[in-house]
C-alpha positions as CSV (number, residue, x, y, z in Angstrom):
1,X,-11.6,4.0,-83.3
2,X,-10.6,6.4,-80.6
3,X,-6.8,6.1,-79.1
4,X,-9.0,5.3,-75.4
5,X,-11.1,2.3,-77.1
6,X,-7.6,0.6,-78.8
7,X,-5.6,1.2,-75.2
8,X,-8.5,-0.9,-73.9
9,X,-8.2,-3.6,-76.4
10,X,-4.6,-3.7,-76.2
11,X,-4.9,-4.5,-72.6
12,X,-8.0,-6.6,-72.8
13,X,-5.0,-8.5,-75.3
14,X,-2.1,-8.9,-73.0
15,X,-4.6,-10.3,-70.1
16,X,-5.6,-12.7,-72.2
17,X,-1.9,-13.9,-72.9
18,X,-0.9,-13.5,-69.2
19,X,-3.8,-15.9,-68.5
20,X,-2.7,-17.8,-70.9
21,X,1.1,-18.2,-69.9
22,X,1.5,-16.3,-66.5
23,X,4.8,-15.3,-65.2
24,X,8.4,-16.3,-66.3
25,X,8.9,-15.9,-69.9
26,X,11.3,-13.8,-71.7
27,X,10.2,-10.3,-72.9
28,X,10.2,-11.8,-77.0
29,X,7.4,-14.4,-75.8
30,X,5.2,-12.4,-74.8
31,X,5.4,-10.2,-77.3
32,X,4.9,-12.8,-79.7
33,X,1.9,-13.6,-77.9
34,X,0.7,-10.2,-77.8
35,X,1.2,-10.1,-81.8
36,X,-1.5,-13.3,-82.2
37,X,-4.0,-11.7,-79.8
38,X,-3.6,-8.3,-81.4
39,X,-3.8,-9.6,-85.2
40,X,-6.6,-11.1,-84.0
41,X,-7.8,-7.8,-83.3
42,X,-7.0,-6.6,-86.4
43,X,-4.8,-4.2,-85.3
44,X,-1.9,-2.7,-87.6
45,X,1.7,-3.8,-86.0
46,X,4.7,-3.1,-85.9
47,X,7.4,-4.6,-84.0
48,X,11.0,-3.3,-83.5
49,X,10.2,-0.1,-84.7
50,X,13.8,1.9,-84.8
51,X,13.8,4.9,-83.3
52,X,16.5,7.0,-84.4
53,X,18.1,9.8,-81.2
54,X,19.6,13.0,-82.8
55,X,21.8,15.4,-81.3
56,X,23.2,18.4,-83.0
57,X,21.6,16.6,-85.9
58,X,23.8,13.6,-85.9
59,X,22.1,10.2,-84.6
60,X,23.9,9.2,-81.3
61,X,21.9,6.1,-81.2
62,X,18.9,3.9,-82.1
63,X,16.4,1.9,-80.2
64,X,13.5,-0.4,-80.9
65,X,9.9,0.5,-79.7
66,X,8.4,-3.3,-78.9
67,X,5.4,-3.0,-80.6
68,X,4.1,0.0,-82.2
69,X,0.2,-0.2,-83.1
70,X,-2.0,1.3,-85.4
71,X,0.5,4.1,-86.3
72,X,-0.5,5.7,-82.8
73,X,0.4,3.8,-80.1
74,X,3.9,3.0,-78.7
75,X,4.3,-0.5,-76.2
76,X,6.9,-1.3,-74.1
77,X,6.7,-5.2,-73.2
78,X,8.4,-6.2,-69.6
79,X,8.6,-9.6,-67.5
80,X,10.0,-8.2,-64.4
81,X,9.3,-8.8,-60.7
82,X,8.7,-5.3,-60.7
83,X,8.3,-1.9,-63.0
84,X,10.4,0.9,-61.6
85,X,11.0,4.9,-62.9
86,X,13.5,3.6,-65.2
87,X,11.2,1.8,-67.5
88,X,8.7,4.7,-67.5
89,X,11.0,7.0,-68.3
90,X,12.0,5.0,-71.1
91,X,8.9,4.9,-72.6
92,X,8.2,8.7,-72.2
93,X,11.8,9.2,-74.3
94,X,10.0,6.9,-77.0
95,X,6.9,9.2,-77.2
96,X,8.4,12.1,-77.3
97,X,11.4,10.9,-79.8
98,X,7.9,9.2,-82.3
99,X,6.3,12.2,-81.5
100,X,3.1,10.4,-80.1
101,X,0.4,10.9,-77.4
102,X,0.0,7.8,-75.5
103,X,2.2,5.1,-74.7
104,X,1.6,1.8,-72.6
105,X,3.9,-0.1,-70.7
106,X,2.9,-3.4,-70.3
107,X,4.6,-5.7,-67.6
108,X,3.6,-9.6,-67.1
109,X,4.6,-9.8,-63.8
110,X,4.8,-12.4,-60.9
111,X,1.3,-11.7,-59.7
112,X,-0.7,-10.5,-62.6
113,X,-0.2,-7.9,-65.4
114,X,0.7,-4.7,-64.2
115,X,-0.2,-1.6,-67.1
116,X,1.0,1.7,-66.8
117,X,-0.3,4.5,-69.6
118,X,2.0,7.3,-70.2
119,X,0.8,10.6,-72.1
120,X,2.6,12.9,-74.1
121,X,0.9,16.4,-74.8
122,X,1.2,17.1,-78.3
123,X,1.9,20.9,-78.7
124,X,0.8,23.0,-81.8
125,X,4.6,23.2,-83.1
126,X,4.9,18.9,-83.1
């Protein structure tokens, strides 16, 4: 299945759970949700993938990609009135720290879900 056809399922998934629930819930329900609708799927998950930051080849810290699907694809779950920079960035550091093409950043907002897809161009070297 191409990266573009399990994007599309992915967020065919979290309208379904925003439809579902709406706005309000913490970050960790949703992404439970998202989990059900996604096995569902049967999509290989992972969630609270670490992500280890080097510098001068010394880790400086450690984050946790929310979900991390079919060994391709990195989401980043939000329940925030808004998304802002911040947030994108953040998910842009994750691709390029995995080392991975497309990322989604999924918010369930006030209104409706809000879906931003973030692309990393994978050079020759990576």
């Amino acid at each position: 299945m191409k990266l573009e056809d399990i994007t599309h399922k992915i967020i065919g998934c979290s309208y379904k759970v925003y439809n579902q629930l709406g706005f309000g819930f913490l970050e960790s329900v949703y992404k439970n949700a998202m989990i059900i609708e996604l096995q569902k799927q049967n999509f290989q998950i992972e969630e609270e993938k670490p992500l280890k930051v080097y510098y001068d080849n010394k880790i400086v810290g450690e984050f946790y990609v929310d979900l991390f699907i079919e060994e391709e694809i990195v989401v980043e779950l939000k329940s925030v009135q808004n998304l802002n920079k911040e947030h994108e960035v953040q998910l842009v550091n994750y691709l390029n720290g995995m080392k991975k093409e497309i990322g989604l950043l999924i918010n369930f907002g006030p209104s409706s879900v809000e879906v931003k897809r973030k692309y990393r161009k994978l050079s020759e070297t990576t």
